[in-house]
TORMARNU-125500 format. One line per field, with one value per residue (C-alpha): residue number from 1; residue in three letters; x, y, z. Coordinates in steps of 0.05 Angstrom, whole numbers, always signed. Layout:
residues N
resi = NUM / ...
resn = ALA / ...
east = X / ...
north = Y / ...
up = Z / ...
end
This chain:
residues 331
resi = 1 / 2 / 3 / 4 / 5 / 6 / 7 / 8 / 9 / 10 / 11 / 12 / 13 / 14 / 15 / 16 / 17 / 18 / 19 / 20 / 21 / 22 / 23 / 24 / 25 / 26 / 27 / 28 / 29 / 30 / 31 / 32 / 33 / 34 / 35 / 36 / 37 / 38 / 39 / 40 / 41 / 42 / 43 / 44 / 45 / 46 / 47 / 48 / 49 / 50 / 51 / 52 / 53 / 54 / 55 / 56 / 57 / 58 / 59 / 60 / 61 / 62 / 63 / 64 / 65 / 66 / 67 / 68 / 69 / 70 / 71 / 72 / 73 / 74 / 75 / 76 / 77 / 78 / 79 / 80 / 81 / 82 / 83 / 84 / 85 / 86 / 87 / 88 / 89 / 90 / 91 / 92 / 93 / 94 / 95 / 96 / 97 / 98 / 99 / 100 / 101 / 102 / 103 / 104 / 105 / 106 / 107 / 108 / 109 / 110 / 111 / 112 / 113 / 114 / 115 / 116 / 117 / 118 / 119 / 120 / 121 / 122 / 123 / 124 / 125 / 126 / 127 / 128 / 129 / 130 / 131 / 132 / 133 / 134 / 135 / 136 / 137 / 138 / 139 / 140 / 141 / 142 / 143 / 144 / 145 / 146 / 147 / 148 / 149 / 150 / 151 / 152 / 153 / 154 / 155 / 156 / 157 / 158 / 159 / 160 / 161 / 162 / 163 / 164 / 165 / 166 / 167 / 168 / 169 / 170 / 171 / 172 / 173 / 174 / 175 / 176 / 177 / 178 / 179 / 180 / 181 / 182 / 183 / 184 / 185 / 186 / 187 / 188 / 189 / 190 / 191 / 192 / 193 / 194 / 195 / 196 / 197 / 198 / 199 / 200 / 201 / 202 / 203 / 204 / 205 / 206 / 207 / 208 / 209 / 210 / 211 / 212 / 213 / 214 / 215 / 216 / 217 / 218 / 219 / 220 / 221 / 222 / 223 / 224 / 225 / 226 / 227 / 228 / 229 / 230 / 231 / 232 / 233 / 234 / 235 / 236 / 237 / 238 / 239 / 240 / 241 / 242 / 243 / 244 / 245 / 246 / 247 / 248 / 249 / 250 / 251 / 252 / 253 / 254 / 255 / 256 / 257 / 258 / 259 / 260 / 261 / 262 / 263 / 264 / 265 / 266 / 267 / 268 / 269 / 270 / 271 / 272 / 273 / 274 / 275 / 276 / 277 / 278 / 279 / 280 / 281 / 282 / 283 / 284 / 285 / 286 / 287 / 288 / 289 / 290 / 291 / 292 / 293 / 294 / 295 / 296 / 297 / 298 / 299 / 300 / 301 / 302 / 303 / 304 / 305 / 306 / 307 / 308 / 309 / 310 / 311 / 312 / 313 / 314 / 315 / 316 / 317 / 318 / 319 / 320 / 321 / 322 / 323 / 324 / 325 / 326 / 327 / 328 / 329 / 330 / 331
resn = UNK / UNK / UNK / UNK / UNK / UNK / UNK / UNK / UNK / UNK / UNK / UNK / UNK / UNK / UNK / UNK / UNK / UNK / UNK / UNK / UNK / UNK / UNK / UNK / UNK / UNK / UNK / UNK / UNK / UNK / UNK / UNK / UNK / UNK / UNK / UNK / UNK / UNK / UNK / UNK / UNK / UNK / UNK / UNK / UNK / UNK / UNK / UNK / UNK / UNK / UNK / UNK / UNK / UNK / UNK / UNK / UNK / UNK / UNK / UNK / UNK / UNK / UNK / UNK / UNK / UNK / UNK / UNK / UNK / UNK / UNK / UNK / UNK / UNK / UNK / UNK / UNK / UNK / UNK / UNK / UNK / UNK / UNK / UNK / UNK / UNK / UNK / UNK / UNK / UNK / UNK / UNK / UNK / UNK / UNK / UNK / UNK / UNK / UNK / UNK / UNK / UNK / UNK / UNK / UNK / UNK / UNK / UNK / UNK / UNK / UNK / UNK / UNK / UNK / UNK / UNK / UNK / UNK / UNK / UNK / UNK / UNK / UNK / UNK / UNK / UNK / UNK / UNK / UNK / UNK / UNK / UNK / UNK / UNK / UNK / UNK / UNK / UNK / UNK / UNK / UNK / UNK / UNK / UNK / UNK / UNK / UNK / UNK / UNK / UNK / UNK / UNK / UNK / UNK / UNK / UNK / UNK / UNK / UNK / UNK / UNK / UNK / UNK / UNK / UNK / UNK / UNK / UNK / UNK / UNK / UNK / UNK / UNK / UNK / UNK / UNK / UNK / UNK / UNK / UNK / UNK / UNK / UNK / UNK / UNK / UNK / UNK / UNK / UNK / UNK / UNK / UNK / UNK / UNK / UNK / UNK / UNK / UNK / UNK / UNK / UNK / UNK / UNK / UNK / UNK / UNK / UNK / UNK / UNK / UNK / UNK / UNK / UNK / UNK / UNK / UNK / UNK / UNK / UNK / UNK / UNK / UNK / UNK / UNK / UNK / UNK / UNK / UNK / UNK / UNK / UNK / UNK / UNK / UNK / UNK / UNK / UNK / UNK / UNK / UNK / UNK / UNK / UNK / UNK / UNK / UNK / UNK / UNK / UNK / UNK / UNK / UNK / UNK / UNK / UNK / UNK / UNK / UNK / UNK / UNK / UNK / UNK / UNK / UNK / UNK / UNK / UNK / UNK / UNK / UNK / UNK / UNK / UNK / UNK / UNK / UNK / UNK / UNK / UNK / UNK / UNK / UNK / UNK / UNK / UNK / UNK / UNK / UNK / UNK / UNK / UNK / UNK / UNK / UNK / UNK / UNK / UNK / UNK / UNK / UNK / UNK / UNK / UNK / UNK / UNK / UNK / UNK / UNK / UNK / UNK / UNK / UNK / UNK / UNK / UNK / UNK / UNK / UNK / UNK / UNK / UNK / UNK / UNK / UNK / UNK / UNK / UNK / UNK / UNK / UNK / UNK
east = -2 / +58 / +133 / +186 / +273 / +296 / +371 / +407 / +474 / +513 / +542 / +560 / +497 / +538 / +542 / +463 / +450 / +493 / +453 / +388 / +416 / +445 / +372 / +336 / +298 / +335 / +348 / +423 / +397 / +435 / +498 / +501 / +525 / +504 / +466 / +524 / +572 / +639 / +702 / +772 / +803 / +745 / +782 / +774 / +699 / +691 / +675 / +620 / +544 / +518 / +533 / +508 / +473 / +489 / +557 / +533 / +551 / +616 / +644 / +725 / +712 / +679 / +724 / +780 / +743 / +739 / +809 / +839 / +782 / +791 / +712 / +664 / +588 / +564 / +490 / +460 / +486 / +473 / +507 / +552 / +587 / +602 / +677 / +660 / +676 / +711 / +696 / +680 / +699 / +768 / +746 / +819 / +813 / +760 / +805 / +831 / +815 / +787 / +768 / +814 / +792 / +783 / +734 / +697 / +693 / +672 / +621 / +593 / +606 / +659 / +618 / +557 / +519 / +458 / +437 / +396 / +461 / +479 / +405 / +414 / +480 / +448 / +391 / +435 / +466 / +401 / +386 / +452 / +477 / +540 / +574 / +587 / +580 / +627 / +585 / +564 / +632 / +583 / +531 / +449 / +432 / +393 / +339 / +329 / +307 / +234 / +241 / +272 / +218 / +204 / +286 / +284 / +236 / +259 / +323 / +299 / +263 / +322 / +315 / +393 / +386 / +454 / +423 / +357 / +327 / +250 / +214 / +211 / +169 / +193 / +230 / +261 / +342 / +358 / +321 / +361 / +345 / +346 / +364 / +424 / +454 / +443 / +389 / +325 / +323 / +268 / +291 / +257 / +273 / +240 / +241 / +299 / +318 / +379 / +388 / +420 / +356 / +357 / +328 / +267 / +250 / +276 / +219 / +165 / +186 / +172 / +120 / +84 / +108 / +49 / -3 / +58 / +67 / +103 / +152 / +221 / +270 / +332 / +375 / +444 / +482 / +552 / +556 / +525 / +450 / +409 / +322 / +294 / +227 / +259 / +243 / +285 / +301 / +292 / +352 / +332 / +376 / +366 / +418 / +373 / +330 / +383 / +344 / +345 / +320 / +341 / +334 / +331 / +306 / +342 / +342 / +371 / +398 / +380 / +343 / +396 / +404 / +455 / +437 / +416 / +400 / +449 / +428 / +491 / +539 / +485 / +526 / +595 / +572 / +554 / +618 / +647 / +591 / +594 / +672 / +660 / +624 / +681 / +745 / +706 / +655 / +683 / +754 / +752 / +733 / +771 / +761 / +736 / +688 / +613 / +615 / +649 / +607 / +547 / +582 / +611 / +532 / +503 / +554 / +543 / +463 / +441 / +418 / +441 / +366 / +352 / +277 / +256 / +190 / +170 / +111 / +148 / +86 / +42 / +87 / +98 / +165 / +159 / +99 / +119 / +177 / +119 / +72 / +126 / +155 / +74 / +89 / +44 / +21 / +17 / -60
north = +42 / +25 / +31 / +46 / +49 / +115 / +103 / +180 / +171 / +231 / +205 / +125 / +92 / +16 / +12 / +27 / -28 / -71 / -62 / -79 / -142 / -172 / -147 / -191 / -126 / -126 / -185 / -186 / -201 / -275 / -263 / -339 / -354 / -426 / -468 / -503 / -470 / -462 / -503 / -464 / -492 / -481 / -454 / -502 / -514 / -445 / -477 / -530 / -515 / -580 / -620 / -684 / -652 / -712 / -658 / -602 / -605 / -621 / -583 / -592 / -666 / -658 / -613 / -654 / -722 / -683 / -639 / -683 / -674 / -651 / -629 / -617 / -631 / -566 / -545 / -615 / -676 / -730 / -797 / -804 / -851 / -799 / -783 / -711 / -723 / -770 / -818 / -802 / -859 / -836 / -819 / -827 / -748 / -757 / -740 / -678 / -610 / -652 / -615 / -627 / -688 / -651 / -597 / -656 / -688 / -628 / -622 / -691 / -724 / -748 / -808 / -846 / -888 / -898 / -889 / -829 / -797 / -792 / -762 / -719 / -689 / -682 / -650 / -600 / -593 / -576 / -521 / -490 / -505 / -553 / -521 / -582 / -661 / -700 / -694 / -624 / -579 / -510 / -496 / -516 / -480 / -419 / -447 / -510 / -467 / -472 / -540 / -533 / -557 / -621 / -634 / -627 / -680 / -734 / -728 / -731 / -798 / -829 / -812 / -776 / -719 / -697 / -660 / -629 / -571 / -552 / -533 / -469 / -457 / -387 / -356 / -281 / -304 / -259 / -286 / -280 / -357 / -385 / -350 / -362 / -340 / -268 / -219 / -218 / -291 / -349 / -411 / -468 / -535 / -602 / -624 / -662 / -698 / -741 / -786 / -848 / -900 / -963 / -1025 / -1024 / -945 / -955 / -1024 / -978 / -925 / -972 / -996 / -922 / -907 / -922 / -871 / -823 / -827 / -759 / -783 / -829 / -867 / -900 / -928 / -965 / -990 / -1002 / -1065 / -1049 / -1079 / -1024 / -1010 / -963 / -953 / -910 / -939 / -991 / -1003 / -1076 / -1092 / -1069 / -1007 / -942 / -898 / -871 / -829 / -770 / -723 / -648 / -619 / -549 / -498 / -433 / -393 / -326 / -275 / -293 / -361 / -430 / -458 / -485 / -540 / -537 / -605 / -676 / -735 / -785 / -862 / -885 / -825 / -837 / -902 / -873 / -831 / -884 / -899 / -830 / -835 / -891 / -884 / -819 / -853 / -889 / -840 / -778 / -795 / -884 / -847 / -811 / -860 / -929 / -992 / -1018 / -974 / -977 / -917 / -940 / -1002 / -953 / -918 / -982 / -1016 / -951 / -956 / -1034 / -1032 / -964 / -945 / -884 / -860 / -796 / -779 / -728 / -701 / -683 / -644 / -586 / -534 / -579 / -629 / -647 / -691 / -697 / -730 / -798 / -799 / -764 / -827 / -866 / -845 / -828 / -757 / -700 / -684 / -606 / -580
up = +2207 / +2167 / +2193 / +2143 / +2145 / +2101 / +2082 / +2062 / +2034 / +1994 / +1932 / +1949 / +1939 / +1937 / +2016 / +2016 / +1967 / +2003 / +2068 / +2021 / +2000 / +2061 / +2092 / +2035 / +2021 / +1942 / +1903 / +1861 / +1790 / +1764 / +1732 / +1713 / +1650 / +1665 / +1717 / +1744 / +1802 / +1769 / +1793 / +1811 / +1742 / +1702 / +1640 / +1591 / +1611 / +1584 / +1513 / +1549 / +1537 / +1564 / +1630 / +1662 / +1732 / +1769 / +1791 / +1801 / +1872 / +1849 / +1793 / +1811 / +1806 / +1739 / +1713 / +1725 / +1695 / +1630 / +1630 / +1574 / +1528 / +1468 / +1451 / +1494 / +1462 / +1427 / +1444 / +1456 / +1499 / +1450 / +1437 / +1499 / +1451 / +1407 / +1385 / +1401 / +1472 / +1513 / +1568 / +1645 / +1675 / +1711 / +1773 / +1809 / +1817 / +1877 / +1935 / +1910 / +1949 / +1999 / +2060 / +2113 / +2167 / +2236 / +2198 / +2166 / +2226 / +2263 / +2208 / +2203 / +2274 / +2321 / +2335 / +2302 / +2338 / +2291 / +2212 / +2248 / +2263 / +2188 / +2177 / +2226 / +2187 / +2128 / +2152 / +2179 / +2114 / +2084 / +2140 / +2128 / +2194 / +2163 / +2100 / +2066 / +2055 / +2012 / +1953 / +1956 / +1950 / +1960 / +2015 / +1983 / +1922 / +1924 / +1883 / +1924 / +1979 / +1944 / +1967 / +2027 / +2082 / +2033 / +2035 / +2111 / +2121 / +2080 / +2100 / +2165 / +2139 / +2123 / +2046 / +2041 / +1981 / +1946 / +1888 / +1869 / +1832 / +1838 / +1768 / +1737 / +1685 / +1647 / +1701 / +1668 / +1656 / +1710 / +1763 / +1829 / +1851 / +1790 / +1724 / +1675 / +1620 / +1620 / +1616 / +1567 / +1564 / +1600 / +1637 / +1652 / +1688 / +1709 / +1780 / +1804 / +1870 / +1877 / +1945 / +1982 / +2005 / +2031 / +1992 / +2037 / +2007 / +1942 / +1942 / +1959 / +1918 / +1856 / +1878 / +1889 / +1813 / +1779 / +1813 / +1788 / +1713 / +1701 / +1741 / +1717 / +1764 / +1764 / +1823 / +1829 / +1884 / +1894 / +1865 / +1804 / +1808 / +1770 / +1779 / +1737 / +1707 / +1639 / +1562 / +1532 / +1471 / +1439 / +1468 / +1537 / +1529 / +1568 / +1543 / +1496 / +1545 / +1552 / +1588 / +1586 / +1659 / +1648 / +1587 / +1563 / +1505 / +1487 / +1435 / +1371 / +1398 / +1384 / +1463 / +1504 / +1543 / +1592 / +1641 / +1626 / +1660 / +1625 / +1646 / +1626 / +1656 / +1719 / +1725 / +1717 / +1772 / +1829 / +1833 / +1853 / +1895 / +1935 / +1940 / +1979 / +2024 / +2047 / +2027 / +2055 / +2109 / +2133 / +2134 / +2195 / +2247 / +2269 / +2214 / +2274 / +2304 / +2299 / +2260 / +2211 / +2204 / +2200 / +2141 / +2107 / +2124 / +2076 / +2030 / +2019 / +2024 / +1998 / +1928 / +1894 / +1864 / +1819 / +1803 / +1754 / +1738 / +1675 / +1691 / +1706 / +1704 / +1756 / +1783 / +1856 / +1851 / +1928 / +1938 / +1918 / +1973 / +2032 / +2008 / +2022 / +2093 / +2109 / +2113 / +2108 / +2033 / +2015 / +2012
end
């Protein structure tokens, strides 16, 4: 026997869609003109088409790295070098619209006693139970909710995510969870997972690499010491492998491709990065407390890794970290 809700409204049919929606029973098609949340004084950015994805979670910082630009690069990212847009390294914006200290430290702990404390947060972050960490401005993205159990656990595992995506392979534009760019279009994306790991992890992380060839890494920590398994030129250059990990294809456009994996803005990155570590998280407690030291200890040791895999029709960019922590594999 089925059971069934019948909703009878006269004329305003908005409050009875509303009631769908918040139900989960109807889906808001995407209105996203691109993949990236937009920033409070995203004006100018209105003339971007391509982005770095290393901040996403963190569009007012990246909008305010690149307010003085003149150009911003036209339909492809290309040579970073390029006069057609200028440099990202001014990150002295960081600390702006920072949330203020007690709801941070409401958020991510009066007291630490352990690196499992700071898991612990970001698990929590994952689940949706803590709307922010001080790389991630916004609560998890819709579309990383595919990925959510897989998030949970190697967080959990000491593996500390700040960014990911899962693949999509032809998704309609208008997807709810992960469309862009308007209707009648297709979207696709390769996997992506950005985290904090220790030196231990990162070790056995490049060691698992090779029973994983669809997949590319690079790390860096706070003092600059970069791993990566990526191409090099004969000069043992990376900067070549800009990487697109999201596009679309649309009627009577050329296929866009909104975010990259930049190896060299990856760098320009770490250092926001790391310094929120300290600024955002180290700030709240006593120099001399043992939570600090546990903050200062990940922001000394840790590597900032990004993985993507570019099998994004059969891919698993997961299992490498579960082989890793000796977690459960899907069936």
């Amino acid at each position: 026997m089925g059971y069934g809700v019948h909703l009878y409204t006269l004329n305003l049919e908005k409050c009875v869609t509303d009631i769908l929606l918040n139900l989960g029973f109807k889906r808001e098609p995407s209105k996203r003109q691109v993949p990236w949340p937009l920033a409070r004084t995203d004006s100018a950015s209105n003339l971007e088409s391509v982005r770095p994805i290393f901040w996403a979670n963190r569009p007012q910082s990246y909008v305010s790295r690149t307010a003085h630009w003149d150009e911003f690069p036209n339909g492809r990212w290309g040579d970073r070098t390029s006069p057609a847009f200028g440099e990202l390294n001014d990150y002295h914006m960081t600390k702006l619209h920072a949330v203020k200290s007690s709801e941070r430290r409401a958020a991510w702990g009066h007291e630490l006693t352990s690196v499992e404390d700071v898991c612990a947060t970001f698990v929590r972050y994952v689940r949706g139970q803590i709307p922010m960490l001080p790389w991630c401005e916004l609560a998890l993205a819709t579309e990383s909710e595919q990925i959510l159990s897989g998030l949970e656990l190697l967080n959990s595992a000491g593996m500390l995510t700040i960014n990911s995506q899962p693949p999509v392979d032809g998704a309609p534009s208008d997807d709810p969870a992960v469309g862009w760019g308007g209707p009648g279009g297709y979207v696709y994306q390769k996997a992506y997972v950005e985290m904090f790991v220790s030196p231990e992890t990162l070790d056995l992380l490049e060691a698992a690499m090779p029973r994983y060839p669809t997949l590319t890494l690079q790390a860096v920590n706070a003092a600059g010491d970069s791993r990566h398994n990526l191409p090099t030129d004969d000069k043992g250059d990376v900067s070549s492998n800009v990487c697109a990990v999201t596009w679309g294809v649309f009627p009577n456009k050329e296929v866009q491709q909104p975010t990259v994996v930049d190896p060299q803005a990856f760098v320009q990155w770490k250092d926001e990065a790391f310094e929120l570590w300290q600024s955002q998280w180290g700030a709240l407690y006593d120099p001399s407390s043992e939570s600090a030291r546990i903050i200062s200890n990940i922001h000394n040791t840790f590597y900032l890794l990004n993985v993507v895999d570019h099998d994004f029709k059969a891919g698993d960019i997961l299992a490498i970290f579960k082989e890793v922590a000796g977690l459960p594999q899907a069936s």
